[in-house]
N, C-alpha and C positions, 0 to 999 in steps of 0.2 A: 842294249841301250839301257841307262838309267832312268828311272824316275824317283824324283825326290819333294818331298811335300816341305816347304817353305815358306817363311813370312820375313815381308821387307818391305821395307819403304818405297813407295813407286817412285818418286822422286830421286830416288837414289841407285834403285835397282836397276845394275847394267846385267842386260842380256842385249842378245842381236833382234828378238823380236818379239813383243808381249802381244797373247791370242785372249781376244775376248770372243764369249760364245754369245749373242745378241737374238731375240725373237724378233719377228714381222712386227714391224707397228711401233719399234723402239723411235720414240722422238725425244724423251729429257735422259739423258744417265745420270745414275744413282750408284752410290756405293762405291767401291772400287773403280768402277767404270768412267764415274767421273773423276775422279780422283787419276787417272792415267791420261782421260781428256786433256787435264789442265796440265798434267807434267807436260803431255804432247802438243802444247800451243792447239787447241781445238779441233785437232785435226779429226777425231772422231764425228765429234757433232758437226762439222761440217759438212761429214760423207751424208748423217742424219738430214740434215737443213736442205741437203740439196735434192734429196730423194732417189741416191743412187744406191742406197741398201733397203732390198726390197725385203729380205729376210726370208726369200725362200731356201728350203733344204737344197744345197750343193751349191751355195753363193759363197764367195769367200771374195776379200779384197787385202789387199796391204795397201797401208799409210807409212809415209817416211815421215822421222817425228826428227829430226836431228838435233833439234835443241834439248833432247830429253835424255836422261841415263839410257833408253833402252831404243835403238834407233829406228825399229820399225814396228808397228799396229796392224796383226794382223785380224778381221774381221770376219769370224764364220756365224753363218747363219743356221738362228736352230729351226726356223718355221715359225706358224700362228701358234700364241701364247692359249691359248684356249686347245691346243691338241697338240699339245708336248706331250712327251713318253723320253723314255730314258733311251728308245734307239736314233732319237734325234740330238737326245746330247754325245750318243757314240759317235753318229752321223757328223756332226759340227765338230768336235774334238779330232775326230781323224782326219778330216780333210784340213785342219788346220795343221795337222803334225805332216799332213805328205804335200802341203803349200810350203811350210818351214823347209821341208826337206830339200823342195824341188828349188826353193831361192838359193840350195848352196849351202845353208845355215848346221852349225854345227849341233845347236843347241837354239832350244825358244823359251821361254814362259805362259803359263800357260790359267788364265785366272776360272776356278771353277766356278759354275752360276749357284745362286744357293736356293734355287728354287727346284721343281719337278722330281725331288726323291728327296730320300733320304743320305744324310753327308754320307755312307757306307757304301750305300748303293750310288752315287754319284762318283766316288769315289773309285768303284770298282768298273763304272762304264769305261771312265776318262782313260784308265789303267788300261782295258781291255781294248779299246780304240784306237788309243796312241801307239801301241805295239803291236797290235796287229795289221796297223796300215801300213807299218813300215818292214814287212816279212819282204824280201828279194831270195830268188833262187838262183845262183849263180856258178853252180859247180860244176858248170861243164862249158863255161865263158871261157875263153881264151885271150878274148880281145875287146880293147874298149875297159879293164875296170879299173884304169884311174880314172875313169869320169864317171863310174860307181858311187853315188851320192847319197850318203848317211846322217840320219840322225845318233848323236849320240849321246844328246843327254838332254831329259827335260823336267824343268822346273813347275809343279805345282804351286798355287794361291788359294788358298780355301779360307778367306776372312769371315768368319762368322760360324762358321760351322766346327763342330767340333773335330779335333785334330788328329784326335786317336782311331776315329768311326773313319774318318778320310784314308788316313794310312793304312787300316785295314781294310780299307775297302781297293786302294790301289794294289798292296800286296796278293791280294785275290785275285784282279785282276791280272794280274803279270802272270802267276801258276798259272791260270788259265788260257791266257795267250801262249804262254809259253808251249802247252801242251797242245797247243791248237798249230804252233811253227810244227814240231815235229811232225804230227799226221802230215802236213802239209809238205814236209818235205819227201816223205816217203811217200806218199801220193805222185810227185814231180820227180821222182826217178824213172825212168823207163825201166822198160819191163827186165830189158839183160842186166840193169844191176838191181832188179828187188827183186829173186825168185821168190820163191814162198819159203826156200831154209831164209835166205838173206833177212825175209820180214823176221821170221821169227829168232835169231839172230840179235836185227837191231831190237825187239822186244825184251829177249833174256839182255842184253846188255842194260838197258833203261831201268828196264822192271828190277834187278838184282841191285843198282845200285841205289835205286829206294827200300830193297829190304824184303823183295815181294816174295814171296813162290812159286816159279816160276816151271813151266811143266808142260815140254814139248814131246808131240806124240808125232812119232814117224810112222813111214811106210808100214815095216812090219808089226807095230803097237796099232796102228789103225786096223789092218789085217786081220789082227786077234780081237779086238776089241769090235769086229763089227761096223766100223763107221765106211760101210760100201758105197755109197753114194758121192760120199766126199771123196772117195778111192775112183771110184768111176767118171767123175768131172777130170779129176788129174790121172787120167790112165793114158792120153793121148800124147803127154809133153816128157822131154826128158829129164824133167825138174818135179821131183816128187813129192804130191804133196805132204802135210803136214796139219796138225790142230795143236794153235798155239794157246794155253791159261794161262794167267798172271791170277795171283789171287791175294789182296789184301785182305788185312785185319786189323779192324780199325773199332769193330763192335762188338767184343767177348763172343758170347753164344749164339749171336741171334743168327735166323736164316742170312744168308748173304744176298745179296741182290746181282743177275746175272746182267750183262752188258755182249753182248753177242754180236759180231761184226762182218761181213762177207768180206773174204780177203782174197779175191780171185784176182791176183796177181799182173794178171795180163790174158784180157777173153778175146779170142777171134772169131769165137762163136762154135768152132768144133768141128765137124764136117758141116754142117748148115752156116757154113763160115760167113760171115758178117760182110756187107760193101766195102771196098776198101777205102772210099774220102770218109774220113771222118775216125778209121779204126783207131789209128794214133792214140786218140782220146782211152782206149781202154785200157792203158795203165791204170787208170784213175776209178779201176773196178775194185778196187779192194780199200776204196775210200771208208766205206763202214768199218771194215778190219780195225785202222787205221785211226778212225775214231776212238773205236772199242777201246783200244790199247790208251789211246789220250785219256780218254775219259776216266780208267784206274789210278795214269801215272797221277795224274790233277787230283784223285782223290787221296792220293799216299801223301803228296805236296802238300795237300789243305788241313791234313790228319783230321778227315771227316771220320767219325764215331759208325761208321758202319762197315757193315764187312761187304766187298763186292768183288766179283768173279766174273773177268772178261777172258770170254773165249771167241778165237779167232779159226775158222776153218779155212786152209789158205790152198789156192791149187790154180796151175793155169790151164785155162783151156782152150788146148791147141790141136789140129788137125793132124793125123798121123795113121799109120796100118794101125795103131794099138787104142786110138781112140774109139768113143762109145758111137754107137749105132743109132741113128732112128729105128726105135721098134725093140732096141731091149728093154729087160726086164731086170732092175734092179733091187735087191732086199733092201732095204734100211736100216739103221741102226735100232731103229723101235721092232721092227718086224714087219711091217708093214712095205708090199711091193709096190713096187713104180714102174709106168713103164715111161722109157725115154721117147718121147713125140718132138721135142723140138731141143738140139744138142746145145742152142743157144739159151735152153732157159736154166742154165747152169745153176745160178746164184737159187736159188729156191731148194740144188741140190743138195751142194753143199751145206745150206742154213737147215736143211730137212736132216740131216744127221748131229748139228751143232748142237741144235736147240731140243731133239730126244738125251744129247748126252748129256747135257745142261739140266734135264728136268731128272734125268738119273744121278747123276755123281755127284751134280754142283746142290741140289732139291733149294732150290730160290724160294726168295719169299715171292718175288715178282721178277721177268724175263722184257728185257727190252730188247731187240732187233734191227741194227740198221742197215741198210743195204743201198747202192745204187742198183735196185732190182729191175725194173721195168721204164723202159722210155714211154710208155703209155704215162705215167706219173708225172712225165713235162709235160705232155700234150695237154695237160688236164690242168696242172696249176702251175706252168712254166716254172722258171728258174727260183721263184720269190718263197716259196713254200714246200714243204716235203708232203708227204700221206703220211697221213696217220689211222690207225688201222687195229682193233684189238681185242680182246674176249672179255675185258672189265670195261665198263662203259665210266665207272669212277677214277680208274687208272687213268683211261683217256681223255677223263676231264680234267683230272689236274695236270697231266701233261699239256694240253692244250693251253693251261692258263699259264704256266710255268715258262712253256716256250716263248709266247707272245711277251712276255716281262724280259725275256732272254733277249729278245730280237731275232729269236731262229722260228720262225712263225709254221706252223704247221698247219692242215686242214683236214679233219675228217670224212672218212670215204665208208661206204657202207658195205657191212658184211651180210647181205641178205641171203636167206638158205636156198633160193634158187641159183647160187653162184657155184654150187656143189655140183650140179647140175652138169657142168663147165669141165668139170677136174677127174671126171669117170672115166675109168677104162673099161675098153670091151674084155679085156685080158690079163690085169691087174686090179690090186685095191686101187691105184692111181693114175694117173699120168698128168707128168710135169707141166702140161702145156695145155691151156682150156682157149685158146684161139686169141686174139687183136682183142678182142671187145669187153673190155673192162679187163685187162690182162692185171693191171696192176691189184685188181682188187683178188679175183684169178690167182695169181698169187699168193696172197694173206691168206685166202680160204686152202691153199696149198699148206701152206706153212701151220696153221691152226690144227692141224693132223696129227702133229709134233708136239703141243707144249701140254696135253692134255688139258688137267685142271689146274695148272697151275699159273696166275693173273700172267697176262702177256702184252706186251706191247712192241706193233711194228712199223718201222716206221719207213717209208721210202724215199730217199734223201737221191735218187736218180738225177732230180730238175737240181733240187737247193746245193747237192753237195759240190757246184761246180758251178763258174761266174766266168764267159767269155768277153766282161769288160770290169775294170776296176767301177766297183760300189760304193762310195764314203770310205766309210774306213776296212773294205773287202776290197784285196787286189787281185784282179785276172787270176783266175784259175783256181785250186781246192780250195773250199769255202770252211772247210773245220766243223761244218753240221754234221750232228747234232751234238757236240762236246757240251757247250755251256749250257745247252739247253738239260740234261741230260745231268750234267752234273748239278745243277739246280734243284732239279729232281730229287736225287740225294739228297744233297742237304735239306731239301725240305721234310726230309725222313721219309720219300716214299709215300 
């Protein structure tokens, strides 16, 4: 779909339907707003006058104007004008691009408000909204898709704001969405077509045609290199795993910034094999992977000035004679033993050899982590927010401000030293599994074993990275956290 930034006379400008984004409270229009009013015979202020737009967040209406160039008004609501943010102009903007959609319409216009950011950052929400509401996953439909309903082109209005900060702020947007379709597609594969070559695969394909470095390690390169743990997650399936780098360079010398993703391909859980309603759902284990990988291609796309190094440890874990045991004892990539206590808490294994290779080969300035790790992290902040989890407490503060600006909102979990407590073995330095009760955090303190002193940040994207109802401008199923957030991050130089 295109997006194109525009100016035109309302009076004159034929589209099939021009969106205005309106707050709670709106009773006189001004600007542009009335200026579409009066093309449209009053039809706005009438909705106004009569009190049928109340302006809460998910309100959307159409008005038929037909005496006007543009034949219908469509009306999304941003909320109360006193606690706007920029995820309520994504929120209004997308649902107005999947109202346009759902009417049929080929194309809308689409007027930007010139309040609540700056025209770059208003620019880059609208961008990121309008195309991400409209992501469909369709490649294994058969039937029904000519009535497969598209947008395919939409017109921006930015009067008053400057024009060059708008279009670079939609262009940003679009890389970014864009990179957030692909995770999202390879998320909604099932698991027989994305083994862990296929991920890394579609990654060398991606990654090579922006230019990257691109540097997959198989079976017997894991082997010699030490990475047993990620070798012992996938010892059970007959799809072996892999650890996949991409590595840009984007910032001469400096350290690079690591981006590190659980790409467990498809988890059953192992022999402690998982309930079966619900299994389905773990294709969508190698969501973080999957991110990882977005979040370098988006940086190669933006030509951000830094250097970054997304490694992906990919493996599925499946039930088999050759799968791992409750009660072995695994070395690590660092040297450090593990013993396996629960064959379901895989993802901690694989990221337990990523992120020692990570602080070895890749030596970062700083290490980010995302994983759908622990269902304990729904339980705790359901779908709306991921954990956030980490060894710099300043790392974690500007992520935390970072995200919330993004719209991918995180929330702080604590790492307190009695959590270690949890993670002892009688018979190893480790074991994977410190019980149900605070697992998520249980976890972190697993993984902090790994990145020594080098800043870290982790994040658990379990609840966020996955929507079982379309959100504004999030549709059913992988949600793309923590991409924007993450690459914000970046640019804000870390």
């Amino acid at each position: 779909m295109q997006l194109s930034l525009v100016q035109a006379d309302l009076g004159a400008h034929n589209t099939p339907a021009l969106a205005l984004l309106l707050p709670a409270g709106t009773l006189e229009l001004t600007g542009l707003a009335a200026e579409a009013d009066k093309a449209a015979g009053g039809v706005i202020s009438g909705l106004l006058k009569q009190g049928d737009f109340r302006g809460k967040p998910g309100e959307a209406h159409v008005l038929y104007a037909p005496q006007a160039a543009f034949e219908r008004v469509i009306v999304s609501a941003l909320g109360k004008p006193e606690k706007l943010t920029l995820e309520h102009v994504r929120d209004a903007a997308g649902r107005a691009a999947v109202f346009a959609r759902d009417l049929g319409l080929p194309s809308f216009t689409l007027v930007l408000p010139d309040f609540v950011a700056s025209a770059e950052e208003l620019g880059r929400a609208v961008g990121e909204a309008i195309l991400l509401s409209q992501f469909q996953f369709n490649t294994y439909r058969t039937k029904e898709l000519d009535d497969v309903k598209e947008l395919k082109h939409v017109d921006i209005l930015a009067p008053g704001l400057d024009q060059d900060a708008v279009r670079r702020g939609l262009e940003t947007g679009a890389v970014l969405a864009e990179a957030i379709a692909t995770a999202r597609r390879w998320i909604l594969h099932p698991g027989h077509n994305l083994t862990p070559n296929d991920l890394a695969e579609a990654a060398r394909k991606e990654g090579e045609a922006l230019g990257l470095t691109v540097t997959i390690l198989g079976k017997a390169q894991l082997e010699a290199q030490g990475l047993r743990t990620l070798l012992a997650v996938g010892q059970g399936s007959v799809h072996e795993p892999c650890l996949i780098r991409l590595d840009y360079r984007g910032g001469g010398d400096e350290a690079p910034i690591a981006v590190v993703g659980k790409g467990v391909t498809f988890d059953t859980g192992g022999l402690q094999i998982k309930p079966g309603p619900g299994m389905e759902k773990m294709k969508y284990d190698m969501a973080g992977g999957a991110a990882a990988i977005a979040i370098v291609l988006a940086c190669a796309r933006l030509g951000i000035k830094r250097n970054v190094t997304a490694v992906v440890p990919a493996a599925e874990n499946m039930p088999s004679g050759n799968a791992i045991k409750p009660s072995d004892v695994v070395t690590s990539y660092t040297g450090l033993t593990i013993e396996i206590n629960d064959t379901d808490a895989e993802g901690r294994l694989v990221l337990a050899d990523a992120l020692g290779y990570v602080v070895k080969e890749v030596k970062p300035a700083w290490i980010v982590d995302m994983a759908t790790l622990t269902g304990s992290v729904g339980v705790a902040l359901g779908k709306r927010a991921m954990g956030v989890m980490g060894n710099d407490q300043a790392l974690v503060d500007r992520f935390l401000r970072v995200a919330e600006h993004a719209g991918e909102r995180g929330w702080q979990l604590p790492m307190f030293d009695e959590y270690e407590e949890n993670i002892q073995s009688d018979i190893a330095d480790l074991k994977n599994y410190g019980g149900r009760w605070g697992d998520t955090v249980n976890a972190a303190t697993f993984l902090q074993h790994f990145v020594g002193k080098t800043p870290w940040l982790h994040l658990d994207i379990a609840g966020a990275g996955w929507s079982d109802t379309d959100r504004g401008y999030r549709p059913k199923g992988p949600t793309g956290t923590p991409v924007r957030a993450v690459v914000d991050m970046i640019l804000a130089g870390g």
